[in-house]
Each structure stands twice: as structure tokens, then as C-alpha cells.
C-alpha positions, 0 to 999 in steps of 0.5 A: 398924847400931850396935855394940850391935846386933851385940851376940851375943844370949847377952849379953842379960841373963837370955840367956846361952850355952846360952839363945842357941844354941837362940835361934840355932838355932830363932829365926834370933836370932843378935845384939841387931839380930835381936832387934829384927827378930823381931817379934810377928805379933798382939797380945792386948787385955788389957783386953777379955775376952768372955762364954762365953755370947757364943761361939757369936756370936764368930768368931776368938780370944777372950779369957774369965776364970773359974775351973777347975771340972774337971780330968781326964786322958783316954786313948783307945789310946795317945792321951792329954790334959789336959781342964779346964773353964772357968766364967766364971758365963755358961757353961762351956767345954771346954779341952783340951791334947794336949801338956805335961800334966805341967807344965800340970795342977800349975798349974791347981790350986786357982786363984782365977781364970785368963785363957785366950785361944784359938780355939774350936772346936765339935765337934758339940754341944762347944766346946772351945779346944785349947792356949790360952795362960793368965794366971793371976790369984792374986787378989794382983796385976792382970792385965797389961792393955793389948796384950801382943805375941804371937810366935812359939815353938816346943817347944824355945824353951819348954822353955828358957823362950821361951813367947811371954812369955819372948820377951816378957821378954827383948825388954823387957830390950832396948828401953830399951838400944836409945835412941840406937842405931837409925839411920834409914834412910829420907830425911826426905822420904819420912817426911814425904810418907808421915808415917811414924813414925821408925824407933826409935819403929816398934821401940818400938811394934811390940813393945810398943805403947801402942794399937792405932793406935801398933801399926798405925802400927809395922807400916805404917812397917817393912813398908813399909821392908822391901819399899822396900828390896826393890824398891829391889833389884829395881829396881836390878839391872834398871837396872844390867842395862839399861845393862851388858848389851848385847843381840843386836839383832834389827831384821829382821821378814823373810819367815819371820814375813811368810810365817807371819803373812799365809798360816798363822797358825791364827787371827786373833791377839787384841789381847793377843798382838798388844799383847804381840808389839809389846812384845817387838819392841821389846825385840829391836831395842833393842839391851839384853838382853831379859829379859820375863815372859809370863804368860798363862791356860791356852789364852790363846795364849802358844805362838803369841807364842812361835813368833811371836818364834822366827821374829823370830831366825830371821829375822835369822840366829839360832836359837830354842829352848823349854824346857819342865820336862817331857817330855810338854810338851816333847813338845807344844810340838815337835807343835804347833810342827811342825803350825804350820810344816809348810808352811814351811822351818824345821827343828824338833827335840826334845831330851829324856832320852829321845832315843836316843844315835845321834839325839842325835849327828846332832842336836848337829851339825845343830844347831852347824852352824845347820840346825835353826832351833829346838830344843824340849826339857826339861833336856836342852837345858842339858848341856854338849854342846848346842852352837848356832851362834848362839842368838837368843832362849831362851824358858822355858816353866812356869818356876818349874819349874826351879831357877835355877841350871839356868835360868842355864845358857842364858846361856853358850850364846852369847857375847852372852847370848840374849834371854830370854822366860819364860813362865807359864800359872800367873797370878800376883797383881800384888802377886806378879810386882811383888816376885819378878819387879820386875827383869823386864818383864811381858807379859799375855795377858788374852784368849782366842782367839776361838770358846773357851767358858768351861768350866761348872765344877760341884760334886758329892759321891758320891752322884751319881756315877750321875748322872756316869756317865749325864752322861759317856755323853751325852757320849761319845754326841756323840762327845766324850771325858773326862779323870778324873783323881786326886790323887797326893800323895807322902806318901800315894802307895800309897792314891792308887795304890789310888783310881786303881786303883779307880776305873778298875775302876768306869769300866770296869765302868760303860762295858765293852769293846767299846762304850767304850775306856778308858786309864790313865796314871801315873807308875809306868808305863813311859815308852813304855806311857804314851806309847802310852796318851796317843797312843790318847787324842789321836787318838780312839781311847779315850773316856776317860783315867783320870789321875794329874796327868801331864796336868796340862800338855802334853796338847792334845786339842780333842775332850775336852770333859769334865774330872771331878777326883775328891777334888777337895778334895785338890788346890790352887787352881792345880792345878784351874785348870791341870787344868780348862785341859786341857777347853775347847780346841775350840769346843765347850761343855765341862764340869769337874765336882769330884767331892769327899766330905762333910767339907770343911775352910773352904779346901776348901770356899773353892777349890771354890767359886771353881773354880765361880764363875769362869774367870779365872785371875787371880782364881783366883791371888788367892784362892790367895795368900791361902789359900796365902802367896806361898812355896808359890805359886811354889814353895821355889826363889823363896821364898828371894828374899824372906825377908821378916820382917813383910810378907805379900804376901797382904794388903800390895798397896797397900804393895808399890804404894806402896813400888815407886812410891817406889823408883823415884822415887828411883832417878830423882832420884838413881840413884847415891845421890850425895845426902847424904840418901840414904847411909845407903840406899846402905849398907843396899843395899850390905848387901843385895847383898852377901847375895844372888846375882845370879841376877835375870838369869833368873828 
């Protein structure tokens, strides 16, 4: 980057000292270089302009021109706004601003004609358009014309001046300075095979573009930069870890897998876990650290691999241990594991807050002293005293769970680091295991386990809640058990209690003790009731568990046949997937039914209905990046890997493909950057590195 995009951004003309610290606060705008990079996210056409009578055949933003035919304030309680109505001689529309009337009203009065751009919205028989951004025409001058970039603002940008077009302004001030001073980052080869514009000429017209192709153009050639380089990174740290980092090498399949394998595997392995037991296999006998991702749908068998590869270790004198973000998945894992081996002498244990002191103290020798073979827990497993005589392999269950800082703790509980396999039952879009997880090699359970049914997911408002009811005994008839489980949403948690609470009471009333056994499980019950009321469900004794999401994940009960999620509406995509995976275990047909009320928004309506158009949780993922963004569906620990500035990750696969592809083609022809045309690649990278830990050693 040249000196003059260092330039602190208060030198900017018509910026200065007290303009540039809210830049610096509000905008992450610190130099001339930020500027450059804080890039609209639309543009408006300002030379098209639609009829008010063609509104309710539009969809999206819309641009009209009239005139302001009325002008009221509105106060309802202490609520108050600014209502106008826009006349263009085809019809009228509602405009309508909750905020900044004071300085709104004086400007819309006695005007000759005026330019709004804004989304609509129909209010039972009322259109009206909320906060639209305005140009207003005196009738002296033209209108702006031609595409006009939209950015991002907020109120205390605006209340210095930085509405869209004051960003607008001071990014014109800059451009013609900026000639000369961008260089080029991308080898010549590259822009050709690709015909990527150049780099300054993309600054241009991204912010202010001749046509909408110039604009397309723009984006395309600085998105794909931004996740080349990001990939480049990615791709980096692996190789930089292949060759640095040597591994544990485990060559041995003994008796312990053989005996497992051939006398008590619960059922014949699918091609995908078979396939993915191979791919690790190999990883372990190569020598080079392992560091592989598992990703694999609810009951697609990601334990069993698990178990699988612990065996391997201890075949070749190490031990194991499974880190899961929970107790009662913890819990699971320790059951299942202990059910799976009880035939064979491997000694398991579990490791978690709750574990008493005394226990903890025999525990922490037994297993420095090797006698425990594998060791099941939550955080625990990482504290200081936890000492392992030879730790193999570390395998991380539900792993967005924890922070990475905890994660990197494992690494110091040998002295060669053990092999790591991180595990998700949450699947994730390609586009997405490709940028936050590119330094991992990713392993795919897409089978499931034979003799599973797929759950019939169905959606019902409350007026059917007697038909529910009559459904939910039918099946307790057949000897069969339900889940109902409510939403628990922090910001709202007593009215969520209060549903609970409510809804238990109906159960209750509706299926009456003797006849019916009912539990009730949530977070503000003590650990040992909860525990108590969970272990009455798993071994049949209750009909029915009335749940917050603590069953979420960890709850195995083959029987239960019925998941009902009431206000459905309220939870995510991945969270009624993850939920729904609780039912459909045994071989039995099960059913998820999505309880929801009659207002539901586009997104609600969008989930709901995916819930009940398919099972595979790899197309239940996609639709959640696109509603959600990759940030909230990894969870706010990842997403600071990224902070990507005009990517979206949702909607640029095929550049984050192309990009990855080319990254590597790079790194093949020239892994040292030892080319001339690849320096200035080399100094970005540097740049790069230097800004970021390295914790993509366990991610």
C-alpha cells in the first residue's frame, strides 16, 4: 500500500479531526487505504424511476418521484412519527419516519417534486415505505442520474453528515488522488486467465460505476481477491503445518480394533464410515499430524468412527479422550461408549464438573498412570492437573462449541502434540468448511445407518392442538414415547419459563397420573433433579418429556418416536434439525411435528417449511447460510477469522471454488513465492499473518 493510503482519514478534505474519530469509531475507517476498502453494498438506478400504481406488482426497492401532498404528525402513547403522502398522478403512497422528524418535516415542505427510493410494505389494505432515502428535486437542477453507490451508515455517521451521500462525497474527494497509488496485487497471469479488470480501475468502479456491468465487474475482481488471499492463508498454514509438525505414528491395527470390529460392532458399518475410517487410518500411520474434520447429519454414526480411531491409539500403546461442550453429551458419549466395549478390556471414564473430588483424585492417577485407556469429559478434561501418560488422539465433539483458546489446551497434554479429529453433527455448506475450516482435511458421513426411517416432519397452528393430543396418545398406545420441547430465548427467558410451565400444565391435564407419566426438564432445575428426570425418560418409565433445549443434543432414547416443538417459529434452522435428530433413532417410524402461531414472518415461514420438505442436513444448512450469514452460523468465536468486507459466503461459492482452486495452483508452481511476479502476493500475505493468531492448528 503506498504512503498516501496510509494517509489518516481526518486529512481528507471536508473530513478533519472531529469528522475522522467518529469515521474511526463507527466506520473502522482509520486511513485514505480504509476509505478505499469501505465499499457500498447496492447501488441505486437513478435513472429508472417505477409508477405507485405498479407497486403492488413490484417486489423489493423501488424508486418513484412525485410530490408531497400531505404532512402530519402522528402520536400514539408516547410513540410518535412523521407521516407524508407521495403523489406521482398514478396513485398515492404512505411514507412514514419513526426517527429525525424534526429535521425531516422542514425539508419536505412546499416542494416542487422529490425522489424516494425504499422497500414497501403493505399493512392490511395500507402501502406505506418506512424511512426512504429522499432527493429532493427544486425543479433548478437535474436529478443525479446514472448508479449512485449506497453504503452503510448509522445515526452518529449521520448526525456528522455521513448519511449514504456524505459517504458518497468524501469517497469522490478521494478517488481522483488515489491514480497512480494502488498496486496490483494479483500476478498478470491470473488477471488474464480470469480477465479480471485491474485493481485500481475495480476501486473506481466499485464506488462509482459507469454501468451495471463496470459495477459487476468491480465486485467480482475484488471478492475474488479477498477470499484468494483468504484461502491463500488457509492453504498456507496447512502446508506450513504438514511439513513442520511431525505426528505420533500410529501403523498398528491390533487386537483391540480386530476384536471390536469382527465380534461386536452393533451393526454393519456404512460405505461412508467405512470410507472415512480409511481416510484417518492414513492420516494416523503417516507420520504428520492429524488435524481432520468429521462432519456428519444427526444419527449418521460419527461415535462409532470415533470409538473406531480411539481403538486404533490404543492399539499402538496410546490413550484417547472426547471432548463434548456439555455435560449431558458428555454423559452420552461415556454410556454409549461403555455399552459399546463392555465385552472388552479397555477401561473408560468421565471427566466433568460434576465429578466429586475424591473420584477426581484416583482418576487423575489412573489415568498418568495409563490404566484408563479413554477418558470422556467436558472442559474438565482441559485443567492443568489432568495429566495422560501418553495421549494418541483427541477427538472434539459439537466443536464450535468452544472457544479456541480452550481447544488449544489439548496441544500441551503430550509432548508430540496428539492427533486431533474435530467433530460436527451441525453440517456445514461447502462454501463454508472450505474458508473456516481450509487448513483442515474434511471427512463426510452422508449415509445413514441401516434399518433408520426418515422422520415425516409436519406443520400445525393451534387449532389443532386437540388433533396433537389424540396423535401423541396413539402413540403412547403403541408403547412409544414424545419429547415437547419449548424455546428458551435469554432476553425473554421468564415468559419462556412461563410457556413452559403452561404447557406442562396442559399435558398434564390432558394425560392425568396414573395413566400417563410426564417429566420436565430445564435449566433452572438442579442438576441431580434434571438428571433424575432425563434417566426416568431414558429407561421408559415416563411417557412424555416436557423440555427446554437441554435435549438438544446428548439424549439417545431409541423408543421416543414423537418430537412436537411448540413456537417453532421462534427457533433456528440448525436448532430444529438438531432437535428433530433427537426422534427417529430406532426402527421404528417417527414423527416431528412444528407447533407454530398464525403470524409468521417470510424466514419463519422459510424454515418451517424446509423442515418439512426435507431431511438432509446438508440442504437444511444451505438455507440457513442464506437466511442467517456464515457469522451467527458458526457461532461469534469463528467469525472473527474472517472479517471479510465484500464477500457474503452465502451467495459467492463459485468464487470461493475458483478462488481456492487458484490458491493452490500457486502454492504448487511456487510454494516460496520465490517468483517475481509473485512478491507483491508475498508482502500482502506477510501483512496478513502478521495480523492473525495461528490458532488453525485446532479449529
Amino acid at each position: 500500500m503506498s504512503d498516501l493510503l496510509n494517509t489518516p482519514i481526518e486529512y481528507l478534505k471536508s473530513v478533519g479531526p472531529q469528522r475522522g474519530s467518529i469515521l474511526r469509531k463507527e466506520a473502522g475507517i482509520f486511513t485514505f487505504g480504509d476509505l478505499l476498502n469501505y465499499f457500498p453494498f447496492r447501488y441505486v438506478d437513478k435513472t429508472s424511476f417505477q409508477k405507485i400504481s405498479d407497486i403492488p406488482h413490484l417486489e423489493g426497492f423501488v424508486q418513484l418521484k412525485g410530490r408531497i401532498t400531505g404532512l402530519r404528525d402522528v402520536a400514539v402513547g408516547r410513540l410518535k412519527r412523521l407521516e407524508a403522502k407521495l403523489d406521482d398522478g398514478t396513485g398515492t403512497i404512505d411514507l412514514v419516519w419513526f426517527k429525525g422528524a424534526k429535521w425531516i418535516k422542514p425539508k419536505l415542505q412546499n416542494l416542487p417534486e422529490v425522489i424516494i427510493y425504499g422497500k414497501p410494505k403493505q399493512f392490511g389494505a395500507k402501502v406505506t415505505i418506512a424511512h426512504p432515502e429522499m432527493e429532493i428535486l427544486t425543479g433548478l437542477e437535474a436529478p443525479s442520474g446514472g448508479l449512485q453507490a449506497v453504503y452503510h451508515s448509522g445515526e452518529k455517521l449521520q448526525a456528522l453528515g455521513f448519511t449514504t451521500k456524505g459517504i458518497e462525497h468524501i469517497v469522490a474527494q478521494l478517488l481522483p488522488q488515489v491514480k497512480n497509488q494502488v498496486e496490483e496485487t494479483l500476478p498478470s497471469r491470473i488477471l488474464g486467465e480470469l480477465s479480471l479488470m485491474g485493481k485500481e480501475k475495480a476501486y473506481h468502479e466499485i464506488h462509482a460505476p459507469q454501468s451495471h456491468d463496470l459495477a459487476k465487474k468491480a465486485q467480482f475482481r475484488l471478492k475474488f481477491e479477498e477470499l484468494f488471499f483468504l484461502q491463500l492463508e488457509l492453504l498456507l498454514r496447512k502446508q506450513i503445518t504438514q511439513k513442520k509438525l511431525k505426528g505420533l505414528k500410529l501403523t498398528k491395527v491390533g487386537a483391540i480394533f480386530n476384536d471390536f470390529y469382527n465380534k461386536h460392532l452393533p451393526y454393519e458399518l456404512t460405505g461412508a464410515q467405512k470410507k472415512v475410517i480409511k481416510e484417518i487410518r492414513t492420516d494416523l500411520a503417516s507420520g504428520v499430524h492429524m488435524n481432520r474434520l468429521l462432519q456428519g447429519d444427526v444419527g449418521s454414526g460419527k461415535t462409532l468412527v470415533a470409538l473406531m480411531v480411539m481403538l486404533i491409539a490404543i492399539d499402538n500403546g496410546h490413550q484417547a479422550c472426547i471432548m463434548a461442550p456439555t455435560e449431558i453429551l458428555a454423559t452420552q458419549h461415556y454410556n454409549t461408549i461403555c455399552e459399546l466395549l463392555k465385552d472388552m478390556p479397555v477401561e473408560v471414564a468421565l471427566l466433568t464438573g460434576s465429578t466429586k473430588q475424591s473420584k477426581r483424585k484416583i482418576l487423575h492417577e489412573q489415568l498418568k498412570s495409563g490404566e484408563i485407556k479413554i477418558l470422556c469429559g467436558t472442559h474438565a478434561l482441559l485443567e492443568k492437573v489432568v495429566e495422560y501418560k501418553d495421549l494418541g488422539i483427541a477427538i472434539i465433539d459439537e466443536q464450535h462449541r468452544f472457544g479456541v483458546a480452550q481447544r488449544s489446551r489439548l496441544w500441551t497434554k503430550n509432548t508430540l502434540p496428539p492427533h486431533v479429529l474435530v467433530m460436527t453433527a451441525t453440517p456445514i455448506p461447502r462454501t463454508l468448511a472450505l474458508t473456516f475450516y481450509g487448513d483442515l482435511d474434511i471427512s463426510v458421513i452422508d449415509e445413514m445407518p441401516p434399518g433408520r426411517k426418515p422422520v415425516q416432519t409436519s406443520h400445525r397452528f393451534e387449532s389443532a392442538r386437540l388433533k396433537v393430543f389424540q396423535f401423541m396418545q396413539d402413540e403412547i398406545a403403541k408403547g412409544r414415547q414424545i419429547y415437547v420441547v419449548y424455546p428458551l430465548i435469554q432476553e425473554s427467558e421468564t415468559m419462556d419459563y412461563q410457556n413452559l410451565m403452561d404447557g406442562y400444565e396442559a399435558i398434564t391435564r390432558r394425560f392425568p397420573i396414573p395413566k400417563y407419566r410426564v417429566s420436565i426438564v430445564h435449566g433452572q432445575l438442579k442438576p441431580e433433579v434434571k438428571e433424575y428426570e432425563m434417566q426416568q425418560f431414558v429407561k421408559g418409565i415416563t411417557h412424555i418429556m416436557v423440555a427446554t433445549t437441554v435435549i438438544e443434543v446428548g439424549v439417545n432414547v431409541p423408543n421416543a418416536s414423537v418430537m412436537i416443538i411448540e413456537s417453532a417459529e421462534k427457533f433456528g434452522l440448525s436448532q430444529l434439525h438438531q432437535l428433530r435428530g433427537r426422534v427417529g433413532r430406532g426402527a421404528d417410524q417417527s414423527y416431528c411435528i412444528l407447533m407454530t402461531g398464525y403470524k409468521l414472518g417470510q424466514d419463519a415461514k422459510t424454515r418451517i417449511e424446509t423442515m418439512c420438505e426435507t431431511n438432509d442436513g446438508f440442504k437444511i444448512a444451505e438455507v440457513d447460510l442464506r437466511l442467517r450469514g456464515p457469522g451467527d452460523i458458526m457461532g461469534t468465536q469463528q467469525s472473527g477469522l474472517l472479517n471479510l468486507k465484500l464477500s457474503d459466503l452465502s451467495r459467492d461459492a463459485q468464487i470461493v471454488s475458483l478462488a481456492r482452486d487458484k490458491a493452490r495452483e500457486l502454492l504448487d508452481m511456487d510454494p516460496s513465492f520465490e517468483m517475481k511476479e509473485h512478491q507483491n502476493i508475498a508482502k500482502e500475505l506477510k501483512k496478513i499473518l502478521k495480523a492473525k493468531p495461528n490458532w488453525s492448528r485446532i479449529s
